[in-house]
Structure formats: C-alpha cells, structure tokens
C-alpha positions in Angstrom: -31.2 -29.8 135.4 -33.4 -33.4 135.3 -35.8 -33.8 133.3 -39.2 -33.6 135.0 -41.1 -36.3 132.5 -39.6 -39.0 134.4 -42.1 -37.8 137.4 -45.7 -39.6 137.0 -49.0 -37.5 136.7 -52.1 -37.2 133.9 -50.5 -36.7 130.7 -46.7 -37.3 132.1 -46.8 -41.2 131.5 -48.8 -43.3 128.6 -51.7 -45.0 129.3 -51.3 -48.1 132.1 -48.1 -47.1 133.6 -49.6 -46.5 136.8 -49.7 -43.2 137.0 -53.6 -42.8 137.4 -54.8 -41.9 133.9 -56.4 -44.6 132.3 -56.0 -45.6 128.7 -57.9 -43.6 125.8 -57.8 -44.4 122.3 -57.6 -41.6 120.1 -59.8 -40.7 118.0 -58.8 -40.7 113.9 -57.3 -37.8 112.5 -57.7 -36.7 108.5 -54.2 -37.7 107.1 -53.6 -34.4 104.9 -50.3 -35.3 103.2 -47.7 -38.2 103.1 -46.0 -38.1 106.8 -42.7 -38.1 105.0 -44.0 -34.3 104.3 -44.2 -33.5 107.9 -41.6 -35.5 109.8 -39.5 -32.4 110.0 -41.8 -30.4 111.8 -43.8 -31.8 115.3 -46.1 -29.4 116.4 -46.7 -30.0 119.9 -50.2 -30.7 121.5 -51.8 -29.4 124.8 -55.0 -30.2 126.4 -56.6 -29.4 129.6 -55.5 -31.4 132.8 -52.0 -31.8 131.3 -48.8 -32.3 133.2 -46.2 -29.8 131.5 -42.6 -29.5 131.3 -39.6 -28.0 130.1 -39.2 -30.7 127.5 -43.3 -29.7 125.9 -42.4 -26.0 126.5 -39.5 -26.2 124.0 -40.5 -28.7 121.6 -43.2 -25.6 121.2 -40.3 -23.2 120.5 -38.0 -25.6 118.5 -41.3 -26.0 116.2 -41.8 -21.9 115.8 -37.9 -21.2 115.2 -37.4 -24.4 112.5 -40.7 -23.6 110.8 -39.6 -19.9 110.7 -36.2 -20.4 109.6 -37.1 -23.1 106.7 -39.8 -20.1 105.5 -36.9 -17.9 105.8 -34.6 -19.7 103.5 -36.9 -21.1 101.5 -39.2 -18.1 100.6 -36.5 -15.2 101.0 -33.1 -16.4 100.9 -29.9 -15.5 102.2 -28.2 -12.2 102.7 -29.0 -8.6 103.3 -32.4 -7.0 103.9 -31.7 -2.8 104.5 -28.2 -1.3 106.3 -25.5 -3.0 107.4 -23.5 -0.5 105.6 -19.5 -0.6 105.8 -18.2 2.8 106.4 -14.8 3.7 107.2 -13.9 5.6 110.8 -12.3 9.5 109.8 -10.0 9.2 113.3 -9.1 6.0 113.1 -8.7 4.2 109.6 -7.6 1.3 111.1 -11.2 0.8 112.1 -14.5 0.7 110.7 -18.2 1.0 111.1 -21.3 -1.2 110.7 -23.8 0.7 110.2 -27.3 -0.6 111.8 -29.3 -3.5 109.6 -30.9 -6.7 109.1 -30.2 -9.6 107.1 -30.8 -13.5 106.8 -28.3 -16.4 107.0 -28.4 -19.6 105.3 -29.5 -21.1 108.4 -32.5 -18.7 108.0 -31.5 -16.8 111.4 -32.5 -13.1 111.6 -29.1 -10.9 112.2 -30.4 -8.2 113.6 -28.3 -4.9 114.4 -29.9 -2.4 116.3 -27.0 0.4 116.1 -23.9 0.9 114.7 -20.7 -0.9 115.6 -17.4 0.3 115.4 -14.8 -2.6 114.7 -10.8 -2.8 114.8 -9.2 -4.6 112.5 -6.0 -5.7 113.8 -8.4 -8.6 116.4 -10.4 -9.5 113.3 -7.0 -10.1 111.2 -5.4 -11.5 114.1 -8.0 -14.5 114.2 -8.3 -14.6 110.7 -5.0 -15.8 111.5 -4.9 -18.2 113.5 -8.0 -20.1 112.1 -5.6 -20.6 109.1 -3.1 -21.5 110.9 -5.5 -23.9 113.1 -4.4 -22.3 116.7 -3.5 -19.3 118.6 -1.5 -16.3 116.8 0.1 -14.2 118.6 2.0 -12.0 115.7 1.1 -8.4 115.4 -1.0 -8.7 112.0 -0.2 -4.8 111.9 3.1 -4.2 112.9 5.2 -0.3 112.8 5.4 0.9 109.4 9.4 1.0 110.1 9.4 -2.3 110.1 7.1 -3.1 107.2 8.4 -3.0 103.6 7.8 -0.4 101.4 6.2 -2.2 98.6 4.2 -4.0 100.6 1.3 -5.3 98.7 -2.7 -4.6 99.8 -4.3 -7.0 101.4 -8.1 -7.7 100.9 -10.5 -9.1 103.4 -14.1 -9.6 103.3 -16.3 -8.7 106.5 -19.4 -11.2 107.6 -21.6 -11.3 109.8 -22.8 -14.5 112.0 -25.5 -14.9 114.0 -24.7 -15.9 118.0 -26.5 -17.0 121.0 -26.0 -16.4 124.4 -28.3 -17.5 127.5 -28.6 -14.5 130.2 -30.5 -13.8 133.5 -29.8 -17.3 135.1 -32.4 -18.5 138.2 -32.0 -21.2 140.9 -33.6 -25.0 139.8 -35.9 -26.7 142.4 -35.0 -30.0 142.7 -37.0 -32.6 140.7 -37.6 -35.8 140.5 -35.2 -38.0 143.4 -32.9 -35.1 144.0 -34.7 -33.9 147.3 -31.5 -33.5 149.5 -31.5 -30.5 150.6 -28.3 -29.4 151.5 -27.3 -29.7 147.9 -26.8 -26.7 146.5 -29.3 -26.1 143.6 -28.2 -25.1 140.2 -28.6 -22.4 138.4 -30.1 -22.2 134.7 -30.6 -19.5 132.2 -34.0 -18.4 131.7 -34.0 -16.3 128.2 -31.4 -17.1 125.1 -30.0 -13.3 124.0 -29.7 -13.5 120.3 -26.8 -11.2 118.9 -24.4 -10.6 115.6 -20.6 -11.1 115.6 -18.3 -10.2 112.7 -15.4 -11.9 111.7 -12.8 -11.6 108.8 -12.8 -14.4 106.2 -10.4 -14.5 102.8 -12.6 -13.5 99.6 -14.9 -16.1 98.5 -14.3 -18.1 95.4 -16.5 -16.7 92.2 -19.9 -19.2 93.4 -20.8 -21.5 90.4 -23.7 -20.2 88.5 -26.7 -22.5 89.0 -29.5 -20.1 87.1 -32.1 -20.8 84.7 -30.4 -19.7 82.1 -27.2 -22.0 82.9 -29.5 -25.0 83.1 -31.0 -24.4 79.8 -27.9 -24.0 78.5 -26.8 -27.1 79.4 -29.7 -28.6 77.6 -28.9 -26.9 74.5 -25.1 -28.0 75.0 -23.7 -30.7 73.0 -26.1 -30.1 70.2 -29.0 -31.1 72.6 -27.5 -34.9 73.5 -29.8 -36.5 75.4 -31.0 -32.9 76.7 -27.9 -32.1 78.4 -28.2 -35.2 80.8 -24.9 -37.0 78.1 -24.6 -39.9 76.9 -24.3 -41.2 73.2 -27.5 -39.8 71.3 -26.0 -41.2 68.0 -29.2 -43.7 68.3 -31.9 -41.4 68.7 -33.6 -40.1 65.8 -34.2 -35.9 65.2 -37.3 -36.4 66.5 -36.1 -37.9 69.8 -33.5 -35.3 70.3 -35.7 -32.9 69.7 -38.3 -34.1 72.5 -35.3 -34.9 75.0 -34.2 -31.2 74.6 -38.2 -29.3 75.0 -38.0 -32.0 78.8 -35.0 -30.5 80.0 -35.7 -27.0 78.8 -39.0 -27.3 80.7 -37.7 -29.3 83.5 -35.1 -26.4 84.0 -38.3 -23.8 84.8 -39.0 -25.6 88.0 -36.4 -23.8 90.4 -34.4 -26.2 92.9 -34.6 -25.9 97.0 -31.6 -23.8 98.0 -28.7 -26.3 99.6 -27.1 -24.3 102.3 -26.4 -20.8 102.1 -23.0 -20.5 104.9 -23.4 -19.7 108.5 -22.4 -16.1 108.2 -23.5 -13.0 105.8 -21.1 -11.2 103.4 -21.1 -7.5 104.2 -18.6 -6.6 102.1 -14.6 -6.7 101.0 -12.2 -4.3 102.5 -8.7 -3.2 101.2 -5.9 -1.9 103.7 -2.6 -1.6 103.4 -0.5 -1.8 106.7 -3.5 -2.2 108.2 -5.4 1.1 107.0 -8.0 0.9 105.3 -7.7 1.8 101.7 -11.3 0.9 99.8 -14.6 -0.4 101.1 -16.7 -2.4 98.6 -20.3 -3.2 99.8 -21.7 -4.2 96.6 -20.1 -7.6 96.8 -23.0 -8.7 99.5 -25.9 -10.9 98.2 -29.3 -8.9 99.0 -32.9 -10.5 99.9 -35.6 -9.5 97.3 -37.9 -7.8 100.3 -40.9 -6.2 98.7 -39.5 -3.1 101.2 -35.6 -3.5 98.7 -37.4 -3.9 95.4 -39.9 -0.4 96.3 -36.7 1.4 96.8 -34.9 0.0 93.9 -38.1 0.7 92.0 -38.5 -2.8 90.6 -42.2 -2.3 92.0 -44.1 0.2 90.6 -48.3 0.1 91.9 -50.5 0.4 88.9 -51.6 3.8 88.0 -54.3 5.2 90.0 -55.1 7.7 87.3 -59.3 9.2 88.3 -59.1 7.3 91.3 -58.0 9.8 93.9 -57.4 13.6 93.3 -53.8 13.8 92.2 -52.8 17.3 94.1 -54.2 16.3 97.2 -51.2 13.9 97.8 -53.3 11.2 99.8 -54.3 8.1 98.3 -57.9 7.4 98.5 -58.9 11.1 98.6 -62.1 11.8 96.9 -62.3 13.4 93.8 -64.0 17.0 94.0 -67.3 16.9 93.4 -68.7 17.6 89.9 -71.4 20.8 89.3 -74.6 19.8 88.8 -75.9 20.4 84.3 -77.3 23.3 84.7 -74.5 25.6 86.5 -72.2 23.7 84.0 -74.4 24.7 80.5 -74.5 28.4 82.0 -70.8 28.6 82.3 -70.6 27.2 78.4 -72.8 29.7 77.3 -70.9 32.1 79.0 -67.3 31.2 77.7 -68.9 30.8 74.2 -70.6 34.7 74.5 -66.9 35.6 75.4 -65.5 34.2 72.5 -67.5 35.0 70.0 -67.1 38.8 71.1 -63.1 38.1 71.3 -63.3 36.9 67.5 -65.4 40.0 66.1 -63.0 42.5 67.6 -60.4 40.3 65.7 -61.8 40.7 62.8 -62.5 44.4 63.1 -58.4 44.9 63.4 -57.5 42.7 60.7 -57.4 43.8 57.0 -60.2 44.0 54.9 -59.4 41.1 52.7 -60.0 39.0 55.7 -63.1 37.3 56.0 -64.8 35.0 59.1 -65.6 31.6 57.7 -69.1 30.4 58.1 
C-alpha cells in the first residue's frame, strides 16, 4: 500500500512546497527537559484543517504501545500477574492445561489468556528439537514404550509463554497517489492486529546471576572495602579514605538500576515426563509481578486498622456507627444497674457466714 504523504494538501507538505499552505513560524514552546529525555517517545500532533494518513494514524499508536510497554517494564516488571496455572490433563498425561491468566514480558507486552488451553507435548518437544538442531525434526520425540529403554532417564522442560501478533479482517486499498489504473486489481490490507499467546518448550534456564541490593553491597564490603568494591590497589589510601570510598558505594548501591531485558517469552513453569508422560509439574519456578491485586492475596498488604471508624459487625466499610443515647437515658440505666447490684450483694451477704463482713 503507498504511502499517501507523498500526495500534496494543507498539512501534507512543509511550508513553500506548493501545495497551497503558506509558511507559519511556530510559535515557542517551554523546553521542559533535555530532548535527549524525550527522543524515544514522539507524540504526534493534530490540528484542525489537517491532511491525515496512515503514517499520523500509527505514529499515534506506536507512541501509546512504546509508552505503555516502557511503564510496563519499568514500573512492574516481567512475569506473571494471576493464573496461568500448569495442571496436568487426568485422560491424557501426555498433555497438559494452561489455565486462564495474565502476565508481562520483558518487552512489556500484556499476554493475555482468556481461557484455558490444553497443550500436547510431543509438537512442543518436537520443535524444541529442531531449534537445537537448527532445522526440521522429524523424529518421534515420544516414541512406543517397546522401543524405549527401561531406565530411561526423566526429562525436564520448562513451559513459556510468548506474546504473538496476527493481522485479521483484511479490506480492499483505493489506489493512491499515481496508481489510478484501474484495471489493476487493488490490494488487500489488514485492518485490526489480533494480539494472542503461544507456548513453546525451552530447556531449563541457567540459575540468573543475582544483581540485588544486598549483592551490590556486598561487593562494596568485599575485599576489605578496596576502593568500595570498584578494585584496584587501595594500599595508598589512608583508613579514612577507605572508609569514605566504602559509605559511596554502599549508598550508591540504594539507587536500583533500569531493568536490561527481561526475554521475549514468560516462564510458566518446569515439567518432568518420562516417555513423554508427565511425571511432576512445578509452577513455582515462574517470576511473579508485585501487583497490588498479588501482594493483597499474599497478604503482604494489610490496610491500617479501621478500629471506631465503621461498625465492625455490620461488615461494610464506612457504615455508621450506631448512634449514642442521649445523658439522661444513659444516667437512668446506671442508676438502674447500680440498684441491681447493690441488692445482688446484700443477699450475698445474708448467705454467707457470720464472720463475713461488707467493707465500707
């Protein structure tokens, strides 16, 4: 499909190309930050009498996605939100089940899963395969058990999730710009982007290098606080210095670091078969997103206590308390509890023995 800002109109070409609009300078904007701060992100600008296209349309929707996806990954992180739970299939254990979830990729797309899935494994192994072996594979990854040893060992595979476009609902193109024959047939291009999950089998992931706040400190403190942990010969510093170099790194280690990549797919979790059956399902292996929604269930967020706020047997928050007698009513049903008592305690003492004596 051509591009339709090759055509001329108001707001199609710059200023003195002939297209009718006549030059305007612009007027001056505030500069708010460095542009190197905003070069990633060009937010597109309309105005009335403008000639629109496909190209202004989408640098609108590239600027929503990348400024979504960079909160995403910067704010929340990659991995699993709530679901996407591994189960194993009772009539078939050669298959199993993802339950229905969300989660986050590195990338910062949303994987969204809107009802269970039932997966084979034999496809899943069979590519796992022939990525490794970097073309097709046509063995049986689950052959007979006849012809299978019997001490064949378990195999373990982890399951992830990836996140996978596909355009949908495609729609004859007018011809633009010089194409105007019109016996040429016009082509067809898709008019909405279907956003989906796929799974595939990877081999387990290496243990990932700890990069916490406790490891960097650590490192400051190694090598009896050289240079703070950045190395080097500190034999020429005095106590003092060391001691200074060591507080810089310990408090430049608070300061947490951008997050470089987090993979193109989700860990869901590790499964164990053995001629193809499935033996064990770990889903604790998955990194999880710190949603306020996970860290209520967890309990890791507790509201602070609402103690005389709201009456605590009507179950509502925000109910009103019941409301208080007025002094009078109240100092009559004293007087009567104290009448009540004081008769309660004379019969008492009528009963008890006659060494017994009330106290003033």
């Amino acid at each position: 499909m051509q591009s339709k800002t090759q055509g001329c109109g108001c707001g199609g070409c710059g200023g003195g190309s002939g297209c009718g609009c006549a030059s305007k300078a612009a007027p001056p904007a505030a500069v708010v930050c460095a542009p190197c701060e905003t070069a990633s992100f060009v937010r597109p600008r309309f105005f009335a009498g403008q000639l629109l296209t496909e190209d202004d349309l989408g640098a609108l929707v590239d600027y929503v996605l990348a400024k979504q996806r960079f909160h995403n990954t910067r704010v929340l992180g990659a991995g699993v939100v709530c679901g996407l739970a591994i189960v194993p299939v009772s009539s078939d254990p050669s298959k199993v089940t993802v339950e229905a979830g969300y989660a986050l990729d590195g990338c910062g797309n949303d994987l969204v899963l809107t009802c269970a899935r039932t997966l084979d494994l034999a496809p899943l192994i069979r590519e796992l395969q022939a990525r490794q072996r970097s073309g097709s594979d046509c063995t049986d990854p689950c052959p007979p058990p006849a012809s299978q040893p019997a001490d064949a060992p378990h195999r373990k595979y982890c399951l992830y999730a990836r996140y996978v476009e596909r355009p949908d609902q495609p729609v004859a193109a007018f011809p633009v710009g010089d194409d105007c024959d019109a016996s040429t047939t016009p082509s067809c291009e898709p008019t909405r982007i279907l956003e989906g999950v796929t799974f595939e089998l990877r081999c387990p992931p290496p243990a990932p290098p700890a990069e916490t706040m406790a490891d960097r400190r650590a490192k400051c403190e190694g090598d009896e606080g050289g240079q703070g942990g950045q190395g080097g010969d500190s034999t020429d510093l005095s106590a003092d210095a060391r001691r200074q170099l060591v507080e810089d790194c310990l408090c430049a280690a608070i300061n947490p670091p951008c997050p470089t990549g987090g993979g193109d797919a989700v860990l869901l979790g590790c499964i164990e078969v053995d001629r193809c059956k499935v033996v064990e399902i770990c889903n604790t292996v998955r990194p999880y997103v710190f949603a306020p929604a996970t860290l209520r269930y967890w309990g890791s967020i507790q509201p602070p206590s609402a103690a005389g706020c709201c009456d605590d047997d009507s179950g509502e928050q925000g109910a009103k308390p019941a409301p208080r007698p007025d002094l009078a009513s109240e100092l009559a049903e004293l007087k009567r509890s104290h009448a009540a008592l004081e008769q309660r305690l004379a019969e008492l003492e009528q009963a008890a023995p006659a060494k017994t004596k009330r106290q003033p």
